[in-house]
VORO-563479 format. One record per residue: residue number from 0; x, y, z of N, C-alpha, C, O in turn; residue in three letters. Coordinates in pm, 1 decimal. Example, Ala and Ser with C-alpha at 12.3 -4.5 7.8 and 13.67 -1.06 7.14 Angstrom:
{node 0, {1319.0, -569.0, 780.0}, {1230.0, -450.0, 780.0}, {1320.0, -330.0, 780.0}, {1423.6, -331.9, 846.5}, ALA}
{node 1, {1285.0, -225.0, 708.0}, {1367.0, -106.0, 714.0}, {1290.0, 3.0, 787.0}, {1340.9, 113.8, 803.9}, SER}
This chain:
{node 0, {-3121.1, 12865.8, -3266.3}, {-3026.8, 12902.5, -3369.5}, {-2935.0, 12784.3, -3398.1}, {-2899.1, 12700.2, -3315.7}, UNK}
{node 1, {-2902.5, 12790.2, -3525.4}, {-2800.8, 12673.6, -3536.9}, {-2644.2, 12733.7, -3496.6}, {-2606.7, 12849.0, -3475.6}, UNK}
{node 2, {-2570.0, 12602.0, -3495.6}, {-2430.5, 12613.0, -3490.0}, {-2353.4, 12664.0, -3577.8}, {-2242.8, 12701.6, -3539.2}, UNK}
{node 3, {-2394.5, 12681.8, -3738.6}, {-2321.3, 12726.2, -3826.4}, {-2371.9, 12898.5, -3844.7}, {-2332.2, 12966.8, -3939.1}, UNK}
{node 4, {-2455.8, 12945.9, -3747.6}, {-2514.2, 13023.0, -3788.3}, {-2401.8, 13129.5, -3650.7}, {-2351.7, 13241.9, -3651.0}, UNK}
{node 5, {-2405.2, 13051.6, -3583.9}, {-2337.9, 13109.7, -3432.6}, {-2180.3, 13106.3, -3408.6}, {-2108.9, 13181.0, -3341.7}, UNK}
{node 6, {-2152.1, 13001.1, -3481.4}, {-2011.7, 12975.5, -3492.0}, {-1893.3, 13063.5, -3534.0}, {-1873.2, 13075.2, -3654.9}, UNK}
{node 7, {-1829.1, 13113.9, -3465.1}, {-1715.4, 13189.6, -3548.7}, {-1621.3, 13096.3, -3623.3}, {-1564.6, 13004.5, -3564.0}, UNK}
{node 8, {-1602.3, 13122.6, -3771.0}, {-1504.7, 13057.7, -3866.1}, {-1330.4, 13026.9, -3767.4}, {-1274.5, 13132.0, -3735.9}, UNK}
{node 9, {-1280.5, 12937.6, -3739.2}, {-1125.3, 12952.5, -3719.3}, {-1040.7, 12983.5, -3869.8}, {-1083.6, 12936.5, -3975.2}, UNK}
{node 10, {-968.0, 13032.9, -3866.6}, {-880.1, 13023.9, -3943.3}, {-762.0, 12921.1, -3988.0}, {-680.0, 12895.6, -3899.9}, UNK}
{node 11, {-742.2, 12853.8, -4126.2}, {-685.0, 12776.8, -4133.7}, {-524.3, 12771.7, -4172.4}, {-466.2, 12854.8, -4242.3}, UNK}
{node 12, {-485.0, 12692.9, -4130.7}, {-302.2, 12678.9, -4164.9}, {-298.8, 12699.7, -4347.1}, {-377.4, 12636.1, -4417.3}, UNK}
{node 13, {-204.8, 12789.4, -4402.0}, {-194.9, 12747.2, -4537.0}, {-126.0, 12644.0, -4583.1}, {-37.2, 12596.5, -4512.4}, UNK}
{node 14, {-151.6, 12594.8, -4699.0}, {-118.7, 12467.1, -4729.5}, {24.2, 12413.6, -4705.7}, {105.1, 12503.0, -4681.2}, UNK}
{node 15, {64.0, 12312.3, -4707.1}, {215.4, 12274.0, -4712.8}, {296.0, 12294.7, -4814.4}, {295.1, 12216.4, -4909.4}, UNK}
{node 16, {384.8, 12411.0, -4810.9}, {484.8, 12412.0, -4900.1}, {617.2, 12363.7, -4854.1}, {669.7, 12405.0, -4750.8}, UNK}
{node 17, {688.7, 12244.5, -4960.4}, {852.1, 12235.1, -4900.9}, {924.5, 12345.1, -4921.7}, {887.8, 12402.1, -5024.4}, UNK}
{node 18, {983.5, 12380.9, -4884.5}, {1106.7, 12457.1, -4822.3}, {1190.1, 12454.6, -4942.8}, {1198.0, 12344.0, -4996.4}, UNK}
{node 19, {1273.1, 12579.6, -5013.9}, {1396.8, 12508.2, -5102.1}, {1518.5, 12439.1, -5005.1}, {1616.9, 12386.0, -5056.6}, UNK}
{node 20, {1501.6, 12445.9, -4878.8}, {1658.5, 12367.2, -4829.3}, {1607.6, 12208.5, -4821.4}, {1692.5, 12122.7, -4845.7}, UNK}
{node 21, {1469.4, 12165.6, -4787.8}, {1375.6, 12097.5, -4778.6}, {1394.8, 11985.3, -4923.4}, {1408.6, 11863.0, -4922.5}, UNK}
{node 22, {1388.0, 12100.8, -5065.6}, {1381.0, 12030.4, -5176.3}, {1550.5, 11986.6, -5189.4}, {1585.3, 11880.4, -5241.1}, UNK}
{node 23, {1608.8, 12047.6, -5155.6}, {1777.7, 12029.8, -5201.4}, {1816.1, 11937.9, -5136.3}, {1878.5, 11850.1, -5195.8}, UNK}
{node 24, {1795.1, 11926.0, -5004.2}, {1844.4, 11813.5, -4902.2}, {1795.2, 11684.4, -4951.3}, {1881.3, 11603.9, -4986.6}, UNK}
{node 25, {1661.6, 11647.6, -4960.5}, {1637.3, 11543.3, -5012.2}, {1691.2, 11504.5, -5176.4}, {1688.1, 11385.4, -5207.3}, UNK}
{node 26, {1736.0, 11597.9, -5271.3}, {1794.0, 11548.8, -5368.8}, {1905.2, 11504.1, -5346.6}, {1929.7, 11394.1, -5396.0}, UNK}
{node 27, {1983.7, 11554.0, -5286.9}, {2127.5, 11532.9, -5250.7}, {2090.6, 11406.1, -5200.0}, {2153.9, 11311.6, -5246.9}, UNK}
{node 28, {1972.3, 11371.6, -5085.2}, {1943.5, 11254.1, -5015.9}, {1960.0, 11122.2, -5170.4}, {2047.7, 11036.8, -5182.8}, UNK}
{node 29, {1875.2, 11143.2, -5239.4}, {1821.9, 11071.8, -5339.4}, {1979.4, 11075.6, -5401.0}, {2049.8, 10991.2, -5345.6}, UNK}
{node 30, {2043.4, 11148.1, -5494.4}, {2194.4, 11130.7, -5517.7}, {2277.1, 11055.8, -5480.5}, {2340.0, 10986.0, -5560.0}, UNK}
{node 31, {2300.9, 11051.9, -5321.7}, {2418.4, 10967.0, -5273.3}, {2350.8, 10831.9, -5236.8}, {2427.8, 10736.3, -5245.0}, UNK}
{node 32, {2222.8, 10802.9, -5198.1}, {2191.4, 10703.5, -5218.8}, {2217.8, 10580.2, -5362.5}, {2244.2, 10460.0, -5367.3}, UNK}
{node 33, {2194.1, 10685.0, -5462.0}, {2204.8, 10651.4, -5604.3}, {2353.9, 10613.0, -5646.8}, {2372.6, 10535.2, -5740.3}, UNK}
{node 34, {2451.3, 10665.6, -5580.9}, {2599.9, 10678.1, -5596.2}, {2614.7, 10551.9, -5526.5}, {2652.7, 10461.9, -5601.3}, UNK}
{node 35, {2593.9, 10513.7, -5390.3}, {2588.9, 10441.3, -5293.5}, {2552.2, 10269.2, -5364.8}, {2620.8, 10167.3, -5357.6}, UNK}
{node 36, {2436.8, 10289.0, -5421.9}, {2403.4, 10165.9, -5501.6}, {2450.2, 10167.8, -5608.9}, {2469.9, 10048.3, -5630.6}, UNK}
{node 37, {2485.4, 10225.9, -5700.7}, {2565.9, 10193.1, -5839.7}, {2714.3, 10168.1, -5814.2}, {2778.7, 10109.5, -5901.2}, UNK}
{node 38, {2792.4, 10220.8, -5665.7}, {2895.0, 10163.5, -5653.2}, {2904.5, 10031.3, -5620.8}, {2999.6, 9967.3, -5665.7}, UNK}
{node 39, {2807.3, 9968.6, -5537.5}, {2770.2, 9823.8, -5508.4}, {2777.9, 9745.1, -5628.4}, {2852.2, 9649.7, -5651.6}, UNK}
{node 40, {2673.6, 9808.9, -5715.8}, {2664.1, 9729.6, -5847.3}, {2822.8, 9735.3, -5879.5}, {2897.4, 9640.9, -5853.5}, UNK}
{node 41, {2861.3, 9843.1, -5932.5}, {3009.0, 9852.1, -5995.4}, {3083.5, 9697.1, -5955.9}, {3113.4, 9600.1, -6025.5}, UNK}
{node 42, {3096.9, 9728.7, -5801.5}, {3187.8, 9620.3, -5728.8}, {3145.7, 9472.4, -5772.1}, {3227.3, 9382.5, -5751.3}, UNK}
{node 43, {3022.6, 9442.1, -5831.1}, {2945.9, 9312.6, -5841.2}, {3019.7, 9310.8, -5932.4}, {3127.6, 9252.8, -5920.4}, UNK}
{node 44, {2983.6, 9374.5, -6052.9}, {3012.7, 9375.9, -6187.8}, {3170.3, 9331.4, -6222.2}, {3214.5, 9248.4, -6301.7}, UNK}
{node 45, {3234.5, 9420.1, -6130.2}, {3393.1, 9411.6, -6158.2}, {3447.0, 9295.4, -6097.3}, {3550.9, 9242.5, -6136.7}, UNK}
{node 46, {3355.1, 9239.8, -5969.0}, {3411.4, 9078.0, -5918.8}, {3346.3, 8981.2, -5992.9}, {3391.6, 8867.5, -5979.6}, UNK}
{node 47, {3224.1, 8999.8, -6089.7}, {3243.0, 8895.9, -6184.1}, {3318.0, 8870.9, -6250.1}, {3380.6, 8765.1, -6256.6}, UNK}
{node 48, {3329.8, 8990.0, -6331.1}, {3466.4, 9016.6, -6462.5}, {3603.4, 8931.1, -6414.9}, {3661.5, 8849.6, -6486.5}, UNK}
{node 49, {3645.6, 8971.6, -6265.0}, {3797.4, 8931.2, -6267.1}, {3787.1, 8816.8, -6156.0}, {3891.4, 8754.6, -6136.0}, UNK}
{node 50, {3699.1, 8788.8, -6097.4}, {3664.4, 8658.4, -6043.2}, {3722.4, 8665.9, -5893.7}, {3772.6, 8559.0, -5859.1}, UNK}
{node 51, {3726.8, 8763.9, -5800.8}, {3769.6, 8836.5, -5696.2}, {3707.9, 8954.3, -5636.9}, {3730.9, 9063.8, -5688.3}, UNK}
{node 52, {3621.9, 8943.7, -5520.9}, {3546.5, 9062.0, -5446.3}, {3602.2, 9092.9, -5333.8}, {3664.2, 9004.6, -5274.7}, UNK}
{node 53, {3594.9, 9200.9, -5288.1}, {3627.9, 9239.5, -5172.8}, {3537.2, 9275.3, -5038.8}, {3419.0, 9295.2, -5067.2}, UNK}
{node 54, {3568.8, 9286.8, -4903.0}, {3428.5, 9273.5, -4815.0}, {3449.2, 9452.5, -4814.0}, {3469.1, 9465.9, -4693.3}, UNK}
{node 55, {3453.5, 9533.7, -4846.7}, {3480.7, 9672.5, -4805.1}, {3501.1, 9684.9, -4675.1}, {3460.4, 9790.1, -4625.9}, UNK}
{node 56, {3557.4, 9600.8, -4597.9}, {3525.8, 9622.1, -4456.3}, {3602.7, 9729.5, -4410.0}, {3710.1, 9754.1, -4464.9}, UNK}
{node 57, {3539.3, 9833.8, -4264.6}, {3538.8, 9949.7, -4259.0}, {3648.5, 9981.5, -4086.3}, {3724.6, 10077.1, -4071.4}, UNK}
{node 58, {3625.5, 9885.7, -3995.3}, {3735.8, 9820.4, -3913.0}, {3867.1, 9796.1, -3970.7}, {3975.7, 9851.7, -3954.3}, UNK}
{node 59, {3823.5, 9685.4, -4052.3}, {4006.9, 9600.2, -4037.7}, {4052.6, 9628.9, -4171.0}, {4033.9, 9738.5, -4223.8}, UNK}
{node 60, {4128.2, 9507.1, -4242.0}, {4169.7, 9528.0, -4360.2}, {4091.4, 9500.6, -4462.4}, {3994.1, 9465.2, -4395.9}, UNK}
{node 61, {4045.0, 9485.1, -4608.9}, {3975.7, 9447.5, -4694.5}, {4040.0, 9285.0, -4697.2}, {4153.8, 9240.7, -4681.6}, UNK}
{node 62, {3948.8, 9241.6, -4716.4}, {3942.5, 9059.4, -4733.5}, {3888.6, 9097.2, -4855.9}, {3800.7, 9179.5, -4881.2}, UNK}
{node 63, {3990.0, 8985.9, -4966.9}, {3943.6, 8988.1, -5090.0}, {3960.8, 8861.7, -5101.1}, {4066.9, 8806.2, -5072.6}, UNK}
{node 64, {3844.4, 8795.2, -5149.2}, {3806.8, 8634.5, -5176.3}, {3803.1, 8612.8, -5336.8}, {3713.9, 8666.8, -5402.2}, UNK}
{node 65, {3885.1, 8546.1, -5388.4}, {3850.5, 8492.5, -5491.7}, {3778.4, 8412.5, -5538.1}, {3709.9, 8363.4, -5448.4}, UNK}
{node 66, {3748.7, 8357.2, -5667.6}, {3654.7, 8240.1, -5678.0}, {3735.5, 8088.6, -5721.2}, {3680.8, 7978.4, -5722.1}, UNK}
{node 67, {3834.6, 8108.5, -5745.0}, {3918.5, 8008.7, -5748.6}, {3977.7, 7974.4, -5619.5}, {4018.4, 7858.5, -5612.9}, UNK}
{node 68, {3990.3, 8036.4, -5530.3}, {4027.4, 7948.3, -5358.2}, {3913.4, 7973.1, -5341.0}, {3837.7, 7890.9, -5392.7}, UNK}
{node 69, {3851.3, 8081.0, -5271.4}, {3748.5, 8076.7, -5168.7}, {3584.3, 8057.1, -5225.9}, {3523.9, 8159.8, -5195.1}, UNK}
{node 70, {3512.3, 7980.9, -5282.9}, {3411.2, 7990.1, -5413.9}, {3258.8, 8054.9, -5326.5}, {3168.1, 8126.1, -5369.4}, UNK}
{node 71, {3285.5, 7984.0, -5168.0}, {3156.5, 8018.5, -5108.5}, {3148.3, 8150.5, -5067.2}, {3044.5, 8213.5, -5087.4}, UNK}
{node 72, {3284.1, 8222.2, -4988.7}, {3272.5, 8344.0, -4975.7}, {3224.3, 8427.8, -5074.0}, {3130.7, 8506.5, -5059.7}, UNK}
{node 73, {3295.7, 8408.1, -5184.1}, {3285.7, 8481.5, -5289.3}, {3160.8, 8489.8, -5347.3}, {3118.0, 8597.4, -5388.9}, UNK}
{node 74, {3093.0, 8379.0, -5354.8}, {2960.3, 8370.9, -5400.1}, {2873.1, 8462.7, -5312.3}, {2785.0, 8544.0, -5340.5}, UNK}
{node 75, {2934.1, 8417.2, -5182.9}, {2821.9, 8518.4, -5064.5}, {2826.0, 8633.7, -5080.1}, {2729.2, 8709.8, -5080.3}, UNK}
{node 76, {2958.5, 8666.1, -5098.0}, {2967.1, 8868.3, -5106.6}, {2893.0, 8966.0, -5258.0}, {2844.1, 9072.5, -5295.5}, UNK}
{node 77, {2928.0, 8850.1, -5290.6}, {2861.5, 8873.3, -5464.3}, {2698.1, 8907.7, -5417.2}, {2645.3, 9018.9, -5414.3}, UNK}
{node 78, {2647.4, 8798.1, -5388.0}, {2524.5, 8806.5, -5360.2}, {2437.0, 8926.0, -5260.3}, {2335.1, 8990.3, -5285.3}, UNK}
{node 79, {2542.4, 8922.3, -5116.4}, {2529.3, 8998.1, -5078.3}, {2530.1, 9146.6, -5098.3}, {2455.6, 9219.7, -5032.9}, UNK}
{node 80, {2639.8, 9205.6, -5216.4}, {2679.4, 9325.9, -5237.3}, {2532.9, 9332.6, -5340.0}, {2491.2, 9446.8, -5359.0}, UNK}
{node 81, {2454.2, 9218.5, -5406.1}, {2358.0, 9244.9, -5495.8}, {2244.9, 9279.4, -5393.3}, {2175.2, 9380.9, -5394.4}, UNK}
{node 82, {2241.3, 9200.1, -5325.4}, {2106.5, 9223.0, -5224.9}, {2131.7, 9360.7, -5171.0}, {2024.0, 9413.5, -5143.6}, UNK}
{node 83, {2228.3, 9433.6, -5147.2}, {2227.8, 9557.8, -5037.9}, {2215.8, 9671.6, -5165.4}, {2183.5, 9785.2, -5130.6}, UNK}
{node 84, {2237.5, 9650.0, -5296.0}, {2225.9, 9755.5, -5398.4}, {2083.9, 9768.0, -5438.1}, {2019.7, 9868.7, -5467.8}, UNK}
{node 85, {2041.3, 9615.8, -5430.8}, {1881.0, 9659.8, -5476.4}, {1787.7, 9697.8, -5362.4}, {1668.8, 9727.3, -5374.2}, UNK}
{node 86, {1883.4, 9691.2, -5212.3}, {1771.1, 9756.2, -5124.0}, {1812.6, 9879.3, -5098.2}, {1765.9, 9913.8, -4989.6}, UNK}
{node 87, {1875.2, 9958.3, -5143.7}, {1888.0, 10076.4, -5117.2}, {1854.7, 10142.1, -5220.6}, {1879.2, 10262.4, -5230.7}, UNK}
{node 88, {1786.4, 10064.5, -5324.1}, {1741.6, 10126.6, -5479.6}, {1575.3, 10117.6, -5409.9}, {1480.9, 10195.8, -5421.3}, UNK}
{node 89, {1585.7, 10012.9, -5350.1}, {1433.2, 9986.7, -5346.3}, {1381.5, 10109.1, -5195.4}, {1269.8, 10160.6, -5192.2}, UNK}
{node 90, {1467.8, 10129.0, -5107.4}, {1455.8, 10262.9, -5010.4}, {1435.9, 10363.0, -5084.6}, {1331.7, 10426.7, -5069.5}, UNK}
{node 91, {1547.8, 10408.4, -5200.6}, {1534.3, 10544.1, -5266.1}, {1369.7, 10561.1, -5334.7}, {1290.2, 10655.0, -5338.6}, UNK}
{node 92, {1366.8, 10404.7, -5389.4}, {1203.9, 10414.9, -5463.5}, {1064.8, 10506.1, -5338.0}, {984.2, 10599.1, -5334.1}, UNK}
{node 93, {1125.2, 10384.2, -5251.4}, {1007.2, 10411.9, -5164.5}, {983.6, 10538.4, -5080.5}, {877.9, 10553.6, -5019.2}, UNK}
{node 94, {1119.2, 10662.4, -5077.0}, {1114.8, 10721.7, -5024.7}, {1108.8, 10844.2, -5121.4}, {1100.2, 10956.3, -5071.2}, UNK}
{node 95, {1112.5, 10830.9, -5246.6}, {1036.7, 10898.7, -5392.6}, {968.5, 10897.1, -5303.2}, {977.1, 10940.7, -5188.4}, UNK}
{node 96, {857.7, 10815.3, -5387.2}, {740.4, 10775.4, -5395.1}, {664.8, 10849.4, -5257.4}, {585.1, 10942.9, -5264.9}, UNK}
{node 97, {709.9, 10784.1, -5133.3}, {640.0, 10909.1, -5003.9}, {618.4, 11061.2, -5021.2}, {513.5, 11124.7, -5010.5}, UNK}
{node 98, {776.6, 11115.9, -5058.6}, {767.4, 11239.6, -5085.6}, {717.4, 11287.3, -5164.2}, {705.9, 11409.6, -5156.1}, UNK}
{node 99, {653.2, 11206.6, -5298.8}, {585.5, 11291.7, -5370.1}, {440.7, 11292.5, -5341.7}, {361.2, 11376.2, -5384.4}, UNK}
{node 100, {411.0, 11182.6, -5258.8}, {286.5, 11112.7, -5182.7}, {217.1, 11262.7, -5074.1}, {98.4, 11286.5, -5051.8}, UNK}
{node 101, {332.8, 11336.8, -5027.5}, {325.6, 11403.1, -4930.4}, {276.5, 11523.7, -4953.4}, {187.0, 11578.0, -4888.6}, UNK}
{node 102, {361.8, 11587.9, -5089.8}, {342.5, 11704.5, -5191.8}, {233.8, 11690.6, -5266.0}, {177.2, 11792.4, -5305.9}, UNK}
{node 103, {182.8, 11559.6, -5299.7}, {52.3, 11583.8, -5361.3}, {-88.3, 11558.8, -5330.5}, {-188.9, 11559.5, -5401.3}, UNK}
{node 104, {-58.3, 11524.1, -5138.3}, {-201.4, 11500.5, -5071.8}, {-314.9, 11639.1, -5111.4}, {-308.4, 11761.8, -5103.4}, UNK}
{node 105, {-378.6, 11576.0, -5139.7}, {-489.4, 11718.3, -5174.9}, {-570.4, 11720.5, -5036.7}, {-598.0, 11618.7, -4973.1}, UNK}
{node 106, {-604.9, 11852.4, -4998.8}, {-678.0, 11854.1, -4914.3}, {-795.6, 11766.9, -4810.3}, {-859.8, 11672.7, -4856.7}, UNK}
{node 107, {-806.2, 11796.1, -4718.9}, {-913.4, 11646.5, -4692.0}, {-1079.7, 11765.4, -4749.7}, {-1118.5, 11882.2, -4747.4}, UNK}
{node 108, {-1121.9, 11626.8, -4794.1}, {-1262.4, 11689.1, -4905.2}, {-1350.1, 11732.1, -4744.9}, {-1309.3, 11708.5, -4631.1}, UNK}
{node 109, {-1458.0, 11789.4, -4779.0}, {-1559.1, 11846.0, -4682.0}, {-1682.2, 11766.4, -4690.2}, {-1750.4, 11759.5, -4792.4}, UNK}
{node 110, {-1710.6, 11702.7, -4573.4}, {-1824.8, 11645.1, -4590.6}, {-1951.5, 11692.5, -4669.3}, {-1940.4, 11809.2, -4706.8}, UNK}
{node 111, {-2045.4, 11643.9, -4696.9}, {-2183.7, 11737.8, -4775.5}, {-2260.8, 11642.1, -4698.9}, {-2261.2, 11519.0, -4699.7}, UNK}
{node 112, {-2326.2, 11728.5, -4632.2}, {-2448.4, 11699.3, -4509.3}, {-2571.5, 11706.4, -4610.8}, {-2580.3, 11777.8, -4710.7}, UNK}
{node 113, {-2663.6, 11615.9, -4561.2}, {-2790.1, 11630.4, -4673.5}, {-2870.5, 11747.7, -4550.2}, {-2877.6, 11746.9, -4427.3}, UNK}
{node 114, {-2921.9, 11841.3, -4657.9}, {-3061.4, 11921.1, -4569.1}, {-3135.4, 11855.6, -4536.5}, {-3148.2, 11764.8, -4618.7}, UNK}
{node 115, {-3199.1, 11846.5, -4456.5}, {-3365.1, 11811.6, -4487.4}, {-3467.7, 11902.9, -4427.0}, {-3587.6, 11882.2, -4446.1}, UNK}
């Protein structure tokens, strides 16, 4: 006798559904991320305009460097506040992109055995 003939079927898990606390959490996720980097930008934007950035620092006091005394700091934080906005744009992308990666895995296909 064969194996498919003898075999009892298992029963399978039903598919993956997210959760609504599941869908909400990660928007909110995606949101403050989004808030998070457009305030970065903001801060770029507004220390070009008036030629003065600040380090947001979260310890001590805010150090605010101008570009008329301090040109290298200033350049650095500039740069820096650009680099940390587009990587937390570029996290939010990538962590889209998974989750919808996740929601739209289709099943794994079933082999097709040839008869002979």
């Amino acid at each position: 006798m064969s194996q498919k003939k003898t075999r009892i079927p298992l029963p399978h898990p039903p598919p993956y559904r997210e959760s609504r606390v599941a869908f909400w959490l990660m928007n909110l996720a995606y949101l403050l991320i989004t808030c998070a980097a457009g305030l970065l930008a903001y801060a770029v934007i507004d220390g070009l305009i008036h030629g003065a950035i600040s380090t947001m620092n979260r310890r001590g006091p805010n150090v605010v460097y101008t570009l008329a005394q301090q040109p290298r700091m200033y350049w650095f934080w500039i740069i820096w506040h650009s680099v940390s906005a587009l990587g937390l744009i570029a996290l939010e992308a990538g962590a889209f992109w998974l989750h919808g990666s996740v929601l739209a895995a289709p099943d794994k296909p079933k082999r097709n055995r040839a008869h002979h």
